[in-house]
C-alpha positions as CSV (number, residue, x, y, z in Angstrom):
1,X,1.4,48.7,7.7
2,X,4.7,50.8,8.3
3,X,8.3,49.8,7.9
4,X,9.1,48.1,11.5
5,X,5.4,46.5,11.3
6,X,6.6,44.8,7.9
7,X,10.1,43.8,9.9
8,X,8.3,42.3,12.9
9,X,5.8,40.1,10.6
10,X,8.7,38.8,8.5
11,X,10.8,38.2,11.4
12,X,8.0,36.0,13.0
13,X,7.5,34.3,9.4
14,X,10.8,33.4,8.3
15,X,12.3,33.1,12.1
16,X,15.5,35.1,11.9
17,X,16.1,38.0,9.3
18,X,18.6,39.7,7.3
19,X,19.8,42.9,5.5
20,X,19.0,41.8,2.5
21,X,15.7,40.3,3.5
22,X,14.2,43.6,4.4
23,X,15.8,45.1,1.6
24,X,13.5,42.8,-0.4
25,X,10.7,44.5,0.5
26,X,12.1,48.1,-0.2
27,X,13.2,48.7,3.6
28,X,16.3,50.1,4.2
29,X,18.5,47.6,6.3
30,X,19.2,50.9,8.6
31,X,15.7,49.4,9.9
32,X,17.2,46.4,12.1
33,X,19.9,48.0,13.6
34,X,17.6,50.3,14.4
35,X,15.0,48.1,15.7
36,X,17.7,46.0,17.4
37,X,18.8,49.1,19.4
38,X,15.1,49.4,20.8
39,X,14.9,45.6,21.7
40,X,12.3,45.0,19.0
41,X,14.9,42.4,17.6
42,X,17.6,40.6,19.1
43,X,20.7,39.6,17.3
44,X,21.4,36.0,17.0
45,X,24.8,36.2,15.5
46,X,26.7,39.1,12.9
47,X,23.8,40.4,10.2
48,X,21.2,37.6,11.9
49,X,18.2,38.7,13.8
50,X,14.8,37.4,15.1
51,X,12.1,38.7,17.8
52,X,13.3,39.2,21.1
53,X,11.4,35.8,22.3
54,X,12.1,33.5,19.9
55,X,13.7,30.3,21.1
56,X,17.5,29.7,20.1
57,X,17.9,25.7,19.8
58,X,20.4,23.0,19.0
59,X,19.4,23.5,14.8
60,X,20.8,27.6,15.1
61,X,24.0,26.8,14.2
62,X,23.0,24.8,10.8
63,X,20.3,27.9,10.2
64,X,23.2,30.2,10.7
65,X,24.8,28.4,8.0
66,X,22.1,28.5,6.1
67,X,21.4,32.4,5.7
68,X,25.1,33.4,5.4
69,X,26.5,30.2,3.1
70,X,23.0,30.2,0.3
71,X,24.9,27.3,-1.9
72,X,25.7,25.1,1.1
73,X,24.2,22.0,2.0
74,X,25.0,20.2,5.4
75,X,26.2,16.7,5.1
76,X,28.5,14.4,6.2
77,X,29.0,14.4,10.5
78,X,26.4,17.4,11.0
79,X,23.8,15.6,8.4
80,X,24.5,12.3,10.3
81,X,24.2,14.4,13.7
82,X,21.2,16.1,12.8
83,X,19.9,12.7,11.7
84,X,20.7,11.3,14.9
85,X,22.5,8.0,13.4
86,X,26.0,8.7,14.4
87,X,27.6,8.8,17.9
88,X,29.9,11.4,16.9
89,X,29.4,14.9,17.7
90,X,30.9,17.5,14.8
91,X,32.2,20.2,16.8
92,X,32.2,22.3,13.2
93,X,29.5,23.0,10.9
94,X,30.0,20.2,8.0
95,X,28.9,21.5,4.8
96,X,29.1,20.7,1.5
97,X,29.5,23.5,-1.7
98,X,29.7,23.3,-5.6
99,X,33.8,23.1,-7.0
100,X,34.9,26.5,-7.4
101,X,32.8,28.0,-5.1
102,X,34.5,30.8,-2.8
103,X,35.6,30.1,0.9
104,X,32.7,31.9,2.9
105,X,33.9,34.2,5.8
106,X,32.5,33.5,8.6
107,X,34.3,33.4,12.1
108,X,31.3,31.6,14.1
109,X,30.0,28.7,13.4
110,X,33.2,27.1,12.5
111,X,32.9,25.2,8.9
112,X,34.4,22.3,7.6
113,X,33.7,22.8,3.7
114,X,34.1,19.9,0.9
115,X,33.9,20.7,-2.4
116,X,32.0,18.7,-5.2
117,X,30.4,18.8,-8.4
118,X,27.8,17.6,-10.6
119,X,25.3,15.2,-9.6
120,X,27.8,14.5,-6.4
121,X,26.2,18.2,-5.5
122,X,23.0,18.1,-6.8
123,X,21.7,14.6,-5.4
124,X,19.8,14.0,-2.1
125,X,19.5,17.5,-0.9
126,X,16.5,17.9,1.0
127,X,15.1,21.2,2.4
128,X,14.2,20.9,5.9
129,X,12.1,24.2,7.8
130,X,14.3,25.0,10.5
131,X,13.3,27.7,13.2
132,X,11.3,29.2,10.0
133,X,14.3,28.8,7.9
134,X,14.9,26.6,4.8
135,X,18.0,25.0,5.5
136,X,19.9,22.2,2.5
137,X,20.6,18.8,4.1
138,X,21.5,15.9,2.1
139,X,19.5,13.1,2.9
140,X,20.3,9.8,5.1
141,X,21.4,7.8,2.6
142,X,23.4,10.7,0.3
143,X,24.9,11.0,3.6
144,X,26.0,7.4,4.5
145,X,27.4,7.9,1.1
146,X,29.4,10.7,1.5
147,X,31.0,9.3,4.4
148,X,32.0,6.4,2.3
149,X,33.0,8.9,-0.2
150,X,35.3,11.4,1.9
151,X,36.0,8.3,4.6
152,X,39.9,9.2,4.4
153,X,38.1,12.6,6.0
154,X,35.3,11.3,8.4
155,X,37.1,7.7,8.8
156,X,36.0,4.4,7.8
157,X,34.7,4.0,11.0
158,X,32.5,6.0,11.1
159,X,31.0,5.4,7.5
160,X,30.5,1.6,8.5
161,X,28.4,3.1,11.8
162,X,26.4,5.5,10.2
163,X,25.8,2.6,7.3
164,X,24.8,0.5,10.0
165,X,22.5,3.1,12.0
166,X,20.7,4.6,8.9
167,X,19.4,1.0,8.2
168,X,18.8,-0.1,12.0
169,X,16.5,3.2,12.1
170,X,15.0,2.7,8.5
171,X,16.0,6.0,8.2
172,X,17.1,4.5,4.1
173,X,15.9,2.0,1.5
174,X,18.6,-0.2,0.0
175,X,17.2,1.1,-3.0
176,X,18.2,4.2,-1.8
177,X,21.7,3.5,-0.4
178,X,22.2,2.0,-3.8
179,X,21.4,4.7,-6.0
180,X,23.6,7.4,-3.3
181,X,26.6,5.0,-4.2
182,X,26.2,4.7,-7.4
183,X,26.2,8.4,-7.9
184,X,29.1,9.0,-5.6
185,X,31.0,6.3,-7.0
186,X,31.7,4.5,-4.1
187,X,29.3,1.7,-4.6
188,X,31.8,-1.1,-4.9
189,X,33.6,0.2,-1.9
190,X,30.3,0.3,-0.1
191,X,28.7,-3.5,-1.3
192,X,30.6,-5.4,1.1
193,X,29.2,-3.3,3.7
194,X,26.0,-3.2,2.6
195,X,25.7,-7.1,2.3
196,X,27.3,-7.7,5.6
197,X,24.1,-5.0,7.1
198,X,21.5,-7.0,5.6
């Protein structure tokens, strides 16, 4: 199998491709620009590519994020929106990334970074296969949490709705809310809530 042969399979495996994808297999990234000039690959955004025909949906944006931004993990309004238990619609990329980490540059999507630590970080993230992409998102109920958590960012608001909707939905155990608020410390601001949903 030649070089662009190895490109086009890994492009329709993983779903959109980058330098340092390629230069995992020993390819030179000279390969996609290359291969993007011949419309063998189209670019979906700066250093992102896929096949010419593969289709560009609502979840690009959060895959975008994904490739460039390794460490993140989408929570809060664009976990809930992906979720589809909030009315609200983020118009930046939420994501959430370990204390201390480095602002990523990125122009497009927009981001909206928190920073946390520990088990805050750590708990709830789920991977999700996205247009062939792995892509971090904290579960429903980590999410609820963070909302409660970072409600002075997201309002209160919108905590108590997406508290409300993950349960409506079953989309969370109480067991589950529970354990989110415990670990976000946030549980006694949370209980009244909770007790008033059930």
């Amino acid at each position: 199998m030649d070089r662009k042969q190895q490109i086009l399979k890994l492009a329709k495996k993983q779903g959109i491709i980058q330098a340092e994808d390629v230069e995992a297999l020993g390819i030179s990234r000279n390969y996609l620009y290359a291969m993007h000039h011949k419309g063998l690959l189209q670019k979906t955004s700066l250093g992102l590519y896929s096949l010419p025909d593969s289709e560009i949906d609502e979840n690009a944006n959060l895959v975008e994020v994904a490739k460039r931004v390794p460490n993140a993990v989408i929570g809060l309004l664009s976990a809930l929106s992906y979720y589809g238990i909030t009315t609200q619609v983020p118009h930046e990329i939420w994501i959430i990334v370990p204390r201390g980490t480095w602002k990523p540059k990125i122009d497009y999507p927009p981001l909206l970074l928190t920073y946390v630590s520990g088990p805050a970080y750590f708990y709830g993230v789920q991977e999700h296969v996205l247009n062939g992409v792995t892509v971090k998102i904290y579960s429903p109920a980590k999410t609820v949490a963070d909302c409660f958590k970072f409600r002075n960012k997201v309002g209160l608001d919108v905590a108590i709705e997406s508290l409300r909707e993950v349960w409506r939905t079953k989309k969370a155990t109480m067991n589950e809310l529970i354990e989110a608020a415990k670990i976000n410390r946030v549980l006694n601001i949370m209980r009244p809530y909770l007790e008033a949903t059930v």
